[in-house]
ROSE-4610 file (N, C-alpha, C; in Angstrom, 1 decimal, always signed):
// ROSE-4610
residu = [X/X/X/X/X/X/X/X/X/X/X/X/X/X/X/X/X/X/X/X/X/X/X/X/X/X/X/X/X/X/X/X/X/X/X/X/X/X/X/X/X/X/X/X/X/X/X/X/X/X/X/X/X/X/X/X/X/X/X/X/X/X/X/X/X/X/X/X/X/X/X/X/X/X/X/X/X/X/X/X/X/X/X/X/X/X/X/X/X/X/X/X/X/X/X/X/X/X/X/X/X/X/X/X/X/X/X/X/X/X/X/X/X/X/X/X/X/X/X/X/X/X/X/X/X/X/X/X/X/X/X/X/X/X/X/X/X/X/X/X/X/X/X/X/X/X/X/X/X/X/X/X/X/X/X/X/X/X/X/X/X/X/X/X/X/X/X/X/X/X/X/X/X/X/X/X/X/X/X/X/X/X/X/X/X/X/X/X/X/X/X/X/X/X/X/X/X/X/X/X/X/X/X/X/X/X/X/X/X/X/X/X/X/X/X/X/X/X/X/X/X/X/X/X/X/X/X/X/X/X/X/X/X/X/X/X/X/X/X/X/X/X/X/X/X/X/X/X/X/X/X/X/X/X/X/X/X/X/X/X/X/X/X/X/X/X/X/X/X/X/X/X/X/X/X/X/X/X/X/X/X/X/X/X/X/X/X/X/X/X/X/X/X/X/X/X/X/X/X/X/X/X/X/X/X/X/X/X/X/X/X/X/X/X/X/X/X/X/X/X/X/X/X/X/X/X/X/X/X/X/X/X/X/X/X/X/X/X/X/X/X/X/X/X/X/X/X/X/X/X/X/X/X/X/X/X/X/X/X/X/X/X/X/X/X/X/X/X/X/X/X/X/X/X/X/X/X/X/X/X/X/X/X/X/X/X/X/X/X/X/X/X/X/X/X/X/X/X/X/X/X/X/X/X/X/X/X/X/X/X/X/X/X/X/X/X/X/X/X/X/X/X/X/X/X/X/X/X/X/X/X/X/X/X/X/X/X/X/X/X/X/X/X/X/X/X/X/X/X/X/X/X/X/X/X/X/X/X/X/X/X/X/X/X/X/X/X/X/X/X/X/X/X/X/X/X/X/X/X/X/X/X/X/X/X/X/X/X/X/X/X/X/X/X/X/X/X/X/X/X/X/X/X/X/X/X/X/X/X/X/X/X/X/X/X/X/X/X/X/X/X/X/X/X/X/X/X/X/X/X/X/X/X/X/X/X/X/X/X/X/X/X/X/X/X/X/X/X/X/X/X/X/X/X/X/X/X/X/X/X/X/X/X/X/X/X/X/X/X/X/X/X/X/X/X/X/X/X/X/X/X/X/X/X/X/X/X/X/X/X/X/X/X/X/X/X/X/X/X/X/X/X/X/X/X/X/X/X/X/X/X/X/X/X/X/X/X/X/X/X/X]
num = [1/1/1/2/2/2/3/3/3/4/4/4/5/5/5/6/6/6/7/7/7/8/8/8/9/9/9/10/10/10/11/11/11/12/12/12/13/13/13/14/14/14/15/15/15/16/16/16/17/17/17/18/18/18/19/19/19/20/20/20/21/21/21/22/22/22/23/23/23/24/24/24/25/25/25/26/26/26/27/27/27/28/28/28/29/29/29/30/30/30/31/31/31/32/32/32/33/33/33/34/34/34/35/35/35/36/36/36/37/37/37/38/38/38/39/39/39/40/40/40/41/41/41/42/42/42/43/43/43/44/44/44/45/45/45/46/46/46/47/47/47/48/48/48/49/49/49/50/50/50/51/51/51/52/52/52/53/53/53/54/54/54/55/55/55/56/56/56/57/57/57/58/58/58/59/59/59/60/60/60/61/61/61/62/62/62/63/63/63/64/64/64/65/65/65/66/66/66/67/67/67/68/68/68/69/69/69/70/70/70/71/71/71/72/72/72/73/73/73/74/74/74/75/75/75/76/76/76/77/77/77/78/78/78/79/79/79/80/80/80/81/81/81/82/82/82/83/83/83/84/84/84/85/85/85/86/86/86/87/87/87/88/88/88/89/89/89/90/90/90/91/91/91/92/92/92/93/93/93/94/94/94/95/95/95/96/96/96/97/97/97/98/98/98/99/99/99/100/100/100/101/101/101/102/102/102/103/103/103/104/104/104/105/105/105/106/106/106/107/107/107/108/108/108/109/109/109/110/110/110/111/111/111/112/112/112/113/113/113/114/114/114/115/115/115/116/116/116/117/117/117/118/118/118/119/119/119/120/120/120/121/121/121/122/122/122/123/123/123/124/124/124/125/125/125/126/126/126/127/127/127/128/128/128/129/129/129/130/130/130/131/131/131/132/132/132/133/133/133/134/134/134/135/135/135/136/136/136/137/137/137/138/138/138/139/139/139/140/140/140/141/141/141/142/142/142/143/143/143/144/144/144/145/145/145/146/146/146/147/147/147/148/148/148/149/149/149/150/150/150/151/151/151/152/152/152/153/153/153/154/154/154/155/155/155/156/156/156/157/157/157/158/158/158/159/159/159/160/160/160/161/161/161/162/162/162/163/163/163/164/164/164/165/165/165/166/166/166/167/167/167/168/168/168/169/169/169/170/170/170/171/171/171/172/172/172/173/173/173/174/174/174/175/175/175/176/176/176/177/177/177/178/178/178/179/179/179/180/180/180/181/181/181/182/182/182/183/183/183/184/184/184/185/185/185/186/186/186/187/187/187/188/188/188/189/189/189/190/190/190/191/191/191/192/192/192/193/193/193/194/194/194/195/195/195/196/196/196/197/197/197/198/198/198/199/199/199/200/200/200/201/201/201/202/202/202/203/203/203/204/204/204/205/205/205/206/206/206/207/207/207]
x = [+140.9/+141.4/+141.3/+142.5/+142.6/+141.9/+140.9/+140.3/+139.9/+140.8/+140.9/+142.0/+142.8/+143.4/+144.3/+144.8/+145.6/+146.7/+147.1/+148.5/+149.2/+149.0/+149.2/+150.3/+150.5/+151.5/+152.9/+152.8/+154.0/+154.6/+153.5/+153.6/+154.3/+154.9/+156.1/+155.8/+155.1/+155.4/+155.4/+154.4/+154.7/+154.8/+156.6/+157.0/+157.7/+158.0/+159.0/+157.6/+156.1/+155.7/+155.4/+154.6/+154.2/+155.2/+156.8/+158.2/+157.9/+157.9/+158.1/+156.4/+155.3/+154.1/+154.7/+155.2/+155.7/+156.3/+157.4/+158.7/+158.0/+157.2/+156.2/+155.6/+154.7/+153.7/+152.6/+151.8/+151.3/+150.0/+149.4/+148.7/+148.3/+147.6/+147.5/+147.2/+148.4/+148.1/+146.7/+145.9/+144.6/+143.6/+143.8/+142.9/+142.8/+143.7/+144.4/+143.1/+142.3/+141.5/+141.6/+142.0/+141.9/+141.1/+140.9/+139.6/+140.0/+138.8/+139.2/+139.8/+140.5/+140.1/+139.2/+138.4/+136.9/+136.6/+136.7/+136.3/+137.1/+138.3/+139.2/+138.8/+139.0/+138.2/+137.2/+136.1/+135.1/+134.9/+135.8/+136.3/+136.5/+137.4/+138.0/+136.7/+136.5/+135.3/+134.0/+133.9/+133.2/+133.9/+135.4/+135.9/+135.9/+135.9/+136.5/+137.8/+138.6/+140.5/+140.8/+142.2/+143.0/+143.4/+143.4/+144.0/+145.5/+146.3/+147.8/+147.5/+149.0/+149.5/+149.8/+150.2/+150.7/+149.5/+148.4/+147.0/+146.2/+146.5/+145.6/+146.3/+147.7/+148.2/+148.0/+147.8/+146.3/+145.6/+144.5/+143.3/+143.1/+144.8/+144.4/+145.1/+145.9/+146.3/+145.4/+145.1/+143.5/+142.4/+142.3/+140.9/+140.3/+140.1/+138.4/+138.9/+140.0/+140.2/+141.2/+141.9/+142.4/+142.8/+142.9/+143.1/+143.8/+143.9/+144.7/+144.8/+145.9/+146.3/+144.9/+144.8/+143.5/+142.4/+142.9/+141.5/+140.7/+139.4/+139.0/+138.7/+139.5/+139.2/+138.4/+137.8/+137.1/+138.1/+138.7/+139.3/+139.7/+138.1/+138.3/+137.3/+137.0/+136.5/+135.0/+134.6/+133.0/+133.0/+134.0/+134.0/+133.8/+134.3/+134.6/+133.6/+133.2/+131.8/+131.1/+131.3/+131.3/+131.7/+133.5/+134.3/+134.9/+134.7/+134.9/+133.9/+132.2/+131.4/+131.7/+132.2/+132.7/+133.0/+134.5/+135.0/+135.5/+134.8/+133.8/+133.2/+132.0/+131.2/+132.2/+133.4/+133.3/+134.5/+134.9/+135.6/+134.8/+133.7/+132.2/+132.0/+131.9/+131.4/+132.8/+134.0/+135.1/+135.3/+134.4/+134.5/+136.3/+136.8/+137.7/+138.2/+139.1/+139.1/+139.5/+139.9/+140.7/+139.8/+139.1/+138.6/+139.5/+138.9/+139.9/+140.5/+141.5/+141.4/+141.1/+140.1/+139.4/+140.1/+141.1/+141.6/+141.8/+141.4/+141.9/+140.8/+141.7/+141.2/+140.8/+139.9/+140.1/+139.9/+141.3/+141.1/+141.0/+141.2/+140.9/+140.0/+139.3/+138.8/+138.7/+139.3/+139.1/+138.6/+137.5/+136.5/+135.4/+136.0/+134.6/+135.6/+136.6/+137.5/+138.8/+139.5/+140.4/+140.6/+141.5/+141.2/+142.3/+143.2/+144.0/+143.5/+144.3/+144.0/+145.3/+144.7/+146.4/+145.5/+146.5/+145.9/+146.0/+145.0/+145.4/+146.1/+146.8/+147.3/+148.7/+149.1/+150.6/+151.4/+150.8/+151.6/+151.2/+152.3/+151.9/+151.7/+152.6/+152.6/+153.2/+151.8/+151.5/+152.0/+151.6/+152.3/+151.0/+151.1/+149.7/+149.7/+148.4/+148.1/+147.0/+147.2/+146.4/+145.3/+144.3/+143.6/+143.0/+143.5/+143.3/+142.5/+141.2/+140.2/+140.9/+141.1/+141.8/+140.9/+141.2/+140.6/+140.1/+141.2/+140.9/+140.6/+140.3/+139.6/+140.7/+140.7/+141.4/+142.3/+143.0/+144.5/+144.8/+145.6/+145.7/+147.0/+147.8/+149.2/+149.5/+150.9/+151.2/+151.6/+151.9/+152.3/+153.9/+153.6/+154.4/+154.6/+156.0/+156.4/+155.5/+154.8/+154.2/+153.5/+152.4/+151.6/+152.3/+153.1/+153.7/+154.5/+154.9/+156.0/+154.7/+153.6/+152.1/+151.9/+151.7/+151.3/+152.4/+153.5/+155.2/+154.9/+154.3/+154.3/+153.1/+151.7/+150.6/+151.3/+151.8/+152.4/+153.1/+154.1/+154.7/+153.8/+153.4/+152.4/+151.5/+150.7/+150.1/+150.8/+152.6/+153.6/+153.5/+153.7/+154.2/+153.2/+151.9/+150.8/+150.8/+150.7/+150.6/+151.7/+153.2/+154.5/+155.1/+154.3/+155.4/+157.2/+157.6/+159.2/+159.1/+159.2/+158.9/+160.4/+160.2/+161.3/+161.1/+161.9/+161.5/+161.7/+162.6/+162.5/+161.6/+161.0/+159.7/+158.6/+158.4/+157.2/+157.4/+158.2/+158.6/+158.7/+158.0/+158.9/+157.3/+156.3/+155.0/+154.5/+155.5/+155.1/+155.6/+157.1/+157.5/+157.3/+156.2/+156.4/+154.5/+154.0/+153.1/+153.1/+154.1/+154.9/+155.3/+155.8/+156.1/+154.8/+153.9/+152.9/+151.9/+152.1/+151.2/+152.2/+152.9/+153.8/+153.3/+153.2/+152.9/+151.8/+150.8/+149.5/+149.1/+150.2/+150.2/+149.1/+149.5/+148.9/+150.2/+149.5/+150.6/+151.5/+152.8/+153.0/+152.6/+152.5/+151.7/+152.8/+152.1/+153.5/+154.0/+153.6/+153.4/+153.7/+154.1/+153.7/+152.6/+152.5/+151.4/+150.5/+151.7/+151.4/+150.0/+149.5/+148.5/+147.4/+147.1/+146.0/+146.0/+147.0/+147.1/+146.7/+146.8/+146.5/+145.5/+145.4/+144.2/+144.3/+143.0/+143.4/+143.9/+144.7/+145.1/+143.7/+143.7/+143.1/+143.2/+141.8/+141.4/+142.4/+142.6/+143.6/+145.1/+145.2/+146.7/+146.8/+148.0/+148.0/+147.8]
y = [-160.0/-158.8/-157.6/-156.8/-155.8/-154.4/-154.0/-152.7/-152.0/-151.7/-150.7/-149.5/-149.7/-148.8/-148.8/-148.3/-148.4/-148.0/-147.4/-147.2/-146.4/-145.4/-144.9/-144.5/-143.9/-142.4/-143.1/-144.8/-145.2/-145.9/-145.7/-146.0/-145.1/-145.5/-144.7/-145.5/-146.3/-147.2/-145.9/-144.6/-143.9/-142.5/-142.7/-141.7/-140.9/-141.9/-141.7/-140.9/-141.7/-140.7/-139.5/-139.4/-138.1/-137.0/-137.7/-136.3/-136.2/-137.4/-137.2/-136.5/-136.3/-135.3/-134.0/-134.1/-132.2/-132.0/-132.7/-132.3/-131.6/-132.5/-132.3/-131.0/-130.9/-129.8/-129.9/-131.3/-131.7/-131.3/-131.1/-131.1/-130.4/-129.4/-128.3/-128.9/-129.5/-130.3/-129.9/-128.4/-128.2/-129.2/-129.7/-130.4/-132.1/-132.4/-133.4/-134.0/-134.7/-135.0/-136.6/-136.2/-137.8/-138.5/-139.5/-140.5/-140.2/-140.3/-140.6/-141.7/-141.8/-143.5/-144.1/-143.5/-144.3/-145.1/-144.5/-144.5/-145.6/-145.7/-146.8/-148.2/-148.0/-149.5/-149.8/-149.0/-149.4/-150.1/-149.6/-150.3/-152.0/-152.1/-153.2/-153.9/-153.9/-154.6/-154.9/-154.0/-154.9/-155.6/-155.6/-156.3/-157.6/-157.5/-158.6/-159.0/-158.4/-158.5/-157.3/-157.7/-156.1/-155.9/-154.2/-154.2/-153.3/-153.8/-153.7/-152.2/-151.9/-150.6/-149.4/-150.2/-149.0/-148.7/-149.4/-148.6/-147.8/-148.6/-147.5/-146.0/-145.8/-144.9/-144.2/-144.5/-144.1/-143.3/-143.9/-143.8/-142.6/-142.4/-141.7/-140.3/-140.1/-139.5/-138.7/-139.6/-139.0/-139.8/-140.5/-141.5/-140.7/-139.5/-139.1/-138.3/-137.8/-137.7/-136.8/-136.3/-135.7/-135.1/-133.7/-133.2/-133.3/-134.3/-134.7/-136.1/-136.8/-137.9/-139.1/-139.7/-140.5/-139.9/-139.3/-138.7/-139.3/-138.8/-139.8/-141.5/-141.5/-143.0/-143.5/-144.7/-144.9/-145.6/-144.8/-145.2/-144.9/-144.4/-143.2/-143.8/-143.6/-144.2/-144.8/-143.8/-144.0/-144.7/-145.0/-146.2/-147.1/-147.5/-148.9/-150.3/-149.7/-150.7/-151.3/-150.4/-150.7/-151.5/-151.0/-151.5/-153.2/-153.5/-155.3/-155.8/-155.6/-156.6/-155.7/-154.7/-154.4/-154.9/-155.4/-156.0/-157.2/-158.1/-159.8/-159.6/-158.7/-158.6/-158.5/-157.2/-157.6/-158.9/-159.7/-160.8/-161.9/-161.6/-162.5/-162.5/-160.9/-160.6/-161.0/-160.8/-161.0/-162.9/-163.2/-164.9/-165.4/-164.1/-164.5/-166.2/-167.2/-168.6/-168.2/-167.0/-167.1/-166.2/-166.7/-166.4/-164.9/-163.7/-163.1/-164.1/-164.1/-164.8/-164.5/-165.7/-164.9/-164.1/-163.9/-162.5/-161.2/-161.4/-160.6/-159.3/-157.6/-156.3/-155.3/-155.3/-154.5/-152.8/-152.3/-151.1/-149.8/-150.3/-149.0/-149.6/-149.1/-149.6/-148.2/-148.3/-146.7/-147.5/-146.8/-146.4/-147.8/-149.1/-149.9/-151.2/-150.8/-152.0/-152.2/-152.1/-152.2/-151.6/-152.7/-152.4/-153.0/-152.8/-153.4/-154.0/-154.5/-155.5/-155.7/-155.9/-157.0/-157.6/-158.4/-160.0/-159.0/-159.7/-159.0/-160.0/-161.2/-162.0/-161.9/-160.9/-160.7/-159.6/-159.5/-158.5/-157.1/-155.9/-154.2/-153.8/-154.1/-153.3/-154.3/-155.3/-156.1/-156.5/-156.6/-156.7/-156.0/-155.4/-155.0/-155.8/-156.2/-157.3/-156.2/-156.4/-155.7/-156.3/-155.9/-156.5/-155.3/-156.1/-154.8/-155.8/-155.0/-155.6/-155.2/-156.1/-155.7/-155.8/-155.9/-156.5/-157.6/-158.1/-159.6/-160.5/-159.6/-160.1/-159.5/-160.1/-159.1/-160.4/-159.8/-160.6/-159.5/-160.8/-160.2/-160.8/-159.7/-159.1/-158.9/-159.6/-158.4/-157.4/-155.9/-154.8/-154.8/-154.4/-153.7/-154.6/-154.9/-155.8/-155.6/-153.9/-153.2/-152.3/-151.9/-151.0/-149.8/-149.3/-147.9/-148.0/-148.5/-148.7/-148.3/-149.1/-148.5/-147.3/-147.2/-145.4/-144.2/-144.4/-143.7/-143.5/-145.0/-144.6/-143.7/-144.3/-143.2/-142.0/-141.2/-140.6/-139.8/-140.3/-139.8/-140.2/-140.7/-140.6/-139.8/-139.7/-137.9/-136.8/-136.6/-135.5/-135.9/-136.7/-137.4/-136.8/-137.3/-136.3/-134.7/-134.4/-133.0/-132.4/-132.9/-132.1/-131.6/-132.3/-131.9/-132.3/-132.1/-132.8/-134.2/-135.0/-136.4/-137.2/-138.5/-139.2/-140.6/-140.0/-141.3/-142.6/-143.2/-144.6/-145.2/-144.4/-144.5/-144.8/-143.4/-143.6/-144.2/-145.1/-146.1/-147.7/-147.5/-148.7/-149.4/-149.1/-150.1/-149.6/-148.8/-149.6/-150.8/-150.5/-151.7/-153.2/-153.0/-154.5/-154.8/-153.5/-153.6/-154.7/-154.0/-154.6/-155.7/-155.8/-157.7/-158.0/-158.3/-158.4/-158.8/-157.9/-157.8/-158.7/-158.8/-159.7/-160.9/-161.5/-162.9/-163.3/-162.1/-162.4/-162.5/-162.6/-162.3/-161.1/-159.8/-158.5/-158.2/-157.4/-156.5/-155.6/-154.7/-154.0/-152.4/-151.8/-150.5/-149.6/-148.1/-147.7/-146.7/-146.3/-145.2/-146.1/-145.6/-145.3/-145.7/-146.9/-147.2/-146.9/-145.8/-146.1/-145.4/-144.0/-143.5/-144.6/-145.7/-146.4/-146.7/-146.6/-146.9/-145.5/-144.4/-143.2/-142.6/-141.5/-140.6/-139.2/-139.0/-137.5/-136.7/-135.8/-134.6/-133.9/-132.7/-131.9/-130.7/-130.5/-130.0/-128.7/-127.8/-126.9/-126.9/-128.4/-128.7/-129.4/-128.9/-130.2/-131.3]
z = [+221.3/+220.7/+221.7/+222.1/+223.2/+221.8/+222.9/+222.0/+222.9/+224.2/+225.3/+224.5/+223.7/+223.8/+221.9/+221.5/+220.3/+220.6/+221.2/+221.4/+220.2/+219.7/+218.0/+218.0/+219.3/+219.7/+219.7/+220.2/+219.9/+218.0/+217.5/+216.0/+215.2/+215.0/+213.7/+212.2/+211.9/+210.2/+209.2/+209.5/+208.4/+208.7/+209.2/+209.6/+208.2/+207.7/+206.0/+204.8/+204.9/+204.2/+204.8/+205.9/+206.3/+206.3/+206.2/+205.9/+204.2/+203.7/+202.4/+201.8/+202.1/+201.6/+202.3/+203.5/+203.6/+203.2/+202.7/+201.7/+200.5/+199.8/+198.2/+198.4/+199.5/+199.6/+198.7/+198.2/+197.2/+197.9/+199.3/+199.7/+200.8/+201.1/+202.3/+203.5/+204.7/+206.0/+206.1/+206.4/+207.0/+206.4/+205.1/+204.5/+204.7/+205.5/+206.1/+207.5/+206.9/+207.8/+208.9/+209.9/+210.5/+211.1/+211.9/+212.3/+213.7/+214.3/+216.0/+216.8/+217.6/+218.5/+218.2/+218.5/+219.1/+218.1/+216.5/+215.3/+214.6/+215.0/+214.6/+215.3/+217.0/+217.7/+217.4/+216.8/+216.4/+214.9/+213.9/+213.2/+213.6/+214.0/+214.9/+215.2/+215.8/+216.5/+214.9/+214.6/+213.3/+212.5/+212.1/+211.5/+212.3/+213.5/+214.6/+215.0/+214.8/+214.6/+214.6/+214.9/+215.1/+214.2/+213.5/+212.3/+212.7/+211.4/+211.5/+212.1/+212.7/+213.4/+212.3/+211.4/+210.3/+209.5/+209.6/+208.9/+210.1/+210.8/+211.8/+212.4/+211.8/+211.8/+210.5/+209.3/+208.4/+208.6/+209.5/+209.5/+210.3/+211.6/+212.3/+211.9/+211.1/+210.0/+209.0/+208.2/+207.2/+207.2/+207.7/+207.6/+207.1/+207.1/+206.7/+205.4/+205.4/+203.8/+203.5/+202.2/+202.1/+200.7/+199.9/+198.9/+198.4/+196.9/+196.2/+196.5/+197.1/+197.1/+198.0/+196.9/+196.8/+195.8/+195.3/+194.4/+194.0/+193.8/+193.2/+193.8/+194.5/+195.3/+196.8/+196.9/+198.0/+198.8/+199.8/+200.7/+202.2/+202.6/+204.0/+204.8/+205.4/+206.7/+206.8/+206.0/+205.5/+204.6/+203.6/+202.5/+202.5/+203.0/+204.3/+204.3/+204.6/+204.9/+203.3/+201.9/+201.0/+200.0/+200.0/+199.2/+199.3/+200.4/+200.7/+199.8/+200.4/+199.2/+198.1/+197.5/+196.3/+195.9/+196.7/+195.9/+195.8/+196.5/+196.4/+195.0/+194.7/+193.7/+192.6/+192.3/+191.2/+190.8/+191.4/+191.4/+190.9/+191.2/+190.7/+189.5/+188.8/+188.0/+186.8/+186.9/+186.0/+186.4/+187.0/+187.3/+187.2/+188.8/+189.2/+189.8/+189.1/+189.9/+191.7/+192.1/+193.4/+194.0/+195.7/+196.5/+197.0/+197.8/+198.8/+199.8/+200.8/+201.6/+202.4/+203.4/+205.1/+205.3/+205.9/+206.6/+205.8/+204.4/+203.9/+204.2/+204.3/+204.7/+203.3/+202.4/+201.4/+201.6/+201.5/+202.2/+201.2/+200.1/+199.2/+197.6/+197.1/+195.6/+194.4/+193.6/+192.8/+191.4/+190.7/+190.0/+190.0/+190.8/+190.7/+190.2/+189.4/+188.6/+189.2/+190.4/+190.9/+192.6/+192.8/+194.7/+195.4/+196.6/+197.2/+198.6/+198.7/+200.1/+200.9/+202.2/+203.0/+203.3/+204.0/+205.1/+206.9/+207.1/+208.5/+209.8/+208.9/+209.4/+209.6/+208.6/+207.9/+208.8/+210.3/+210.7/+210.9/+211.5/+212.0/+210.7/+209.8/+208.6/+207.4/+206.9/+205.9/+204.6/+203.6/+202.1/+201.9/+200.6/+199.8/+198.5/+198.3/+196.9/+196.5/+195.0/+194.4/+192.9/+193.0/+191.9/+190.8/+189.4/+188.4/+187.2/+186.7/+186.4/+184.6/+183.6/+182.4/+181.3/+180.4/+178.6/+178.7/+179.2/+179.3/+180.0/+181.3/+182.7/+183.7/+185.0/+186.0/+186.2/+187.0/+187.4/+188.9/+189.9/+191.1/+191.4/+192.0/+192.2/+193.6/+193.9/+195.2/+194.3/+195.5/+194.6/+195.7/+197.3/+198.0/+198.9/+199.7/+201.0/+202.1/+202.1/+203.5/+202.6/+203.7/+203.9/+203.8/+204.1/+204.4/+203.2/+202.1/+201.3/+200.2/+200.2/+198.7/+199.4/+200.3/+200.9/+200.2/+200.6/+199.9/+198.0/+197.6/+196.3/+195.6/+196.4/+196.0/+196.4/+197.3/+197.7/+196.2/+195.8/+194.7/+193.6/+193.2/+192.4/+191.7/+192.7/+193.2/+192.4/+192.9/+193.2/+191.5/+190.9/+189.5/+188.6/+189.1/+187.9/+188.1/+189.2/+189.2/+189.2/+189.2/+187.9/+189.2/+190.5/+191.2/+191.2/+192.1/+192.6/+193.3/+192.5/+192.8/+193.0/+193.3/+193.5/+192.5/+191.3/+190.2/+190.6/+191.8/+191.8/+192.7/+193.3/+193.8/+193.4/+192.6/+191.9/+190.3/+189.8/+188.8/+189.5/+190.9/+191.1/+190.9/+191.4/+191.1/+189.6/+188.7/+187.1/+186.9/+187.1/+187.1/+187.8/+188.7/+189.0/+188.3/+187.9/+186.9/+185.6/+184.9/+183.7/+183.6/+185.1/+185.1/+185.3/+186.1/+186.2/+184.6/+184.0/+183.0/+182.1/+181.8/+180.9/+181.2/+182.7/+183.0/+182.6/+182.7/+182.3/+181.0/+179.9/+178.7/+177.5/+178.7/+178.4/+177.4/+176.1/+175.4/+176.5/+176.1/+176.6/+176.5/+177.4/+176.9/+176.4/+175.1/+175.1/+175.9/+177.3/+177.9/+179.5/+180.6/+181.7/+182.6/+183.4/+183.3/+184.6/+185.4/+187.1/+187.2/+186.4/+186.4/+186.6/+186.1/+186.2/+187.4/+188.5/+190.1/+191.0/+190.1/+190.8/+190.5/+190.9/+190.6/+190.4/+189.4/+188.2/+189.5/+188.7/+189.3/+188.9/+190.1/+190.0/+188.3/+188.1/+186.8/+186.4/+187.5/+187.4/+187.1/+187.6/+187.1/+185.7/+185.2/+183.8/+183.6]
């Protein structure tokens, strides 16, 4: 694994969100916190493998966090080290039949019952699979072809609860593959909207 250098400056994977949050204005750039180099290879190195280009363009982006979009969720740089046996544990505890797989990266978990992952096998900018703890136990999903494509939708998402100017086929597109999802698993259908369970509260100020 080369961990002389990351090379970021030549990364583009999320050039589409970072236009599409300034478009929104869902979120004040100053609040826009990023991770260092240093802070990313060293990542790396405890994971032991390199992780994809379009997350570590992430990390170097907001790793350390940002107002609004992720609310509420463990997914910044300091989380890290948590949310993997997180979320082993609760796969245990819903006496999931399916292991993660070795390679697998769990890079975000929100309220303790649900969490995404890629493979860090699968390439710069991955699929995202997702696991959603239910009624009737949890069930695990891909959601997105790439990393930058689930980033685009939390993205609208976000814009979606707090009444911003959103882009409905965007942010309709991982209900819908919800919905299929849940059908297979022979969940009722809900009568509402279901992407909110993937996002996080708007702030108290906003509707």
């Amino acid at each position: 694994m080369d961990t002389g250098t990351i090379g970021i400056t030549k990364m583009m994977y999320l050039s589409e969100a970072k236009k599409r949050l300034e478009e929104l204005q869902t979120i004040n750039p100053a609040n826009v916190a990023p991770c260092r180099e240093d802070e990313v290879l060293a990542l790396e190195r405890r994971v032991g493998r390199s992780l994809p280009g379009a997350y570590k363009e992430f990390l170097l982006w907001m790793g350390h966090g940002s107002t609004g979009v992720f609310r509420g969720t463990d997914c910044f740089y300091y989380d890290l080290p948590a949310i993997g046996p997180g979320a082993i544990e609760l796969l245990q505890e819903d006496a999931f039949p399916e292991p993660l797989p070795e390679d697998a990266f769990v890079f975000l978990m929100h309220q303790g019952y649900q969490f995404a992952f890629f493979r860090l096998s699968e390439g710069e900018d991955p699929p995202v699979s997702y696991y959603y703890e239910g009624p009737k136990g949890g069930w695990l999903f891909p959601v997105t072809a790439h990393f930058s494509e689930y980033l685009l939708i939390e993205i609208e998402s976000y814009a979606k609860l707090i009444g911003a100017a959103y882009n409905p086929q965007r942010a309709n597109h991982l209900d819908v593959l919800l919905r299929q999802q849940r059908k297979a698993a022979g969940y009722p259908a809900p009568d509402g909207p279901i992407i909110g369970r993937l996002t996080h509260p708007a702030p108290e100020s906003n509707p």
